[in-house]
N, C-alpha and C positions, 0 to 999 in steps of 0.2 A: 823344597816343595815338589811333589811327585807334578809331572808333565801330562797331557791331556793322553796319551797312548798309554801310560803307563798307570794311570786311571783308568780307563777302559781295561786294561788289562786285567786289574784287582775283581773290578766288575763280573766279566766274563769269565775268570777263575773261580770265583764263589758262586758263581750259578752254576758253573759245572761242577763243582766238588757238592752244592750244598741242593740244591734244584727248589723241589718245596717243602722245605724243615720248617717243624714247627719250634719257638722258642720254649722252653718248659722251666727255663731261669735264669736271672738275669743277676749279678754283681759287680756292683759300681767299687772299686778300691780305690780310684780318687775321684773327688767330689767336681773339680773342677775340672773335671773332662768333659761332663756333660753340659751344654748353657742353657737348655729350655727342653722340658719342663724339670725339675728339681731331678738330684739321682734316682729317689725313691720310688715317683711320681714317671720317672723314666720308666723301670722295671715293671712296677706294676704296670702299665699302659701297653708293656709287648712281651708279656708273659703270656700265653695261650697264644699264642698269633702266628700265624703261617706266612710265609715269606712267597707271595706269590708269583712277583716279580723282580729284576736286577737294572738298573736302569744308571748311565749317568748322566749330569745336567752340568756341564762346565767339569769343573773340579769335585763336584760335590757327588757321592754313593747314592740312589735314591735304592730304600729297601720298600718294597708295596707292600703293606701288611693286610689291605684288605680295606678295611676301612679308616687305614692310622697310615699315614707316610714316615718312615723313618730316613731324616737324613742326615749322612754324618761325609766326615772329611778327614781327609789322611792327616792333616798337618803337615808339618816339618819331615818326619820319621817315622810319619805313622804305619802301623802292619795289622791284618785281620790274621789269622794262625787258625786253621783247621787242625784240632791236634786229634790225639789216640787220649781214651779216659784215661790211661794210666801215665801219660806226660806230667810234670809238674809245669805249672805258669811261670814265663819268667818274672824276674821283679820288677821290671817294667810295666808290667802288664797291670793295665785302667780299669777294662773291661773283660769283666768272663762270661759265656753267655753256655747252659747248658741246650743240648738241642734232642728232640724227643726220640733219637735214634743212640742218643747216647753222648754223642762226640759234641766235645768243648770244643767252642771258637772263645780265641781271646783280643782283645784289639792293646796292641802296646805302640807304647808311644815312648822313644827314650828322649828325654827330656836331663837335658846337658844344665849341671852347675852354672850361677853366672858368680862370674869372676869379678871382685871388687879391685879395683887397684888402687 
């Protein structure tokens, strides 16, 4: 699990790479990445939405959308990815979010086999 600097750090990187982008789409490719509100119900809720502020609280991303708080959390492995549109996502990748300049952010999370023995 990422450390409170290293949180802050994620934070402050996406406010300077991203400032105030609007989201213009949003796709969930696993379901259980999201816990509240459903994936669908996610998307739709911060589609149009400008990211006005960058904030963290503990461990947790807070994204200001204005009148919606978006909060999310690194996990284990987790990574947000400013890419170029012509990147492919890797397979990891939960979340792909298009933004109104163009440039896809993804959030991947590798998420390790469990081993029976």
């Amino acid at each position: 699990m990422p450390e409170l600097p290293e949180v802050e750090t994620v934070v402050r990187t996406l406010e300077h790479q991203l400032s105030h982008v609007t989201i213009v789409d949003c796709r969930v490719l696993w379901d259980n990445i999201i816990a509240y509100p459903s994936p669908q119900d996610f998307c739709e809720q911060i589609k149009g939405k400008t990211i006005q502020n960058y904030q963290r609280y503990g461990k947790y991303l807070l994204f200001d959308l204005g009148d919606l708080m978006w909060i999310a959390h690194m996990r284990m492995e987790g990574k947000f990815y400013v890419q170029r549109p012509e990147d492919p996502y890797d397979k990891h990748t939960h979340v792909f979010f298009t933004l109104d300049d163009g440039r896809p952010v993804s959030y991947t999370h590798l998420t390790l086999p469990t081993i029976r023995l």
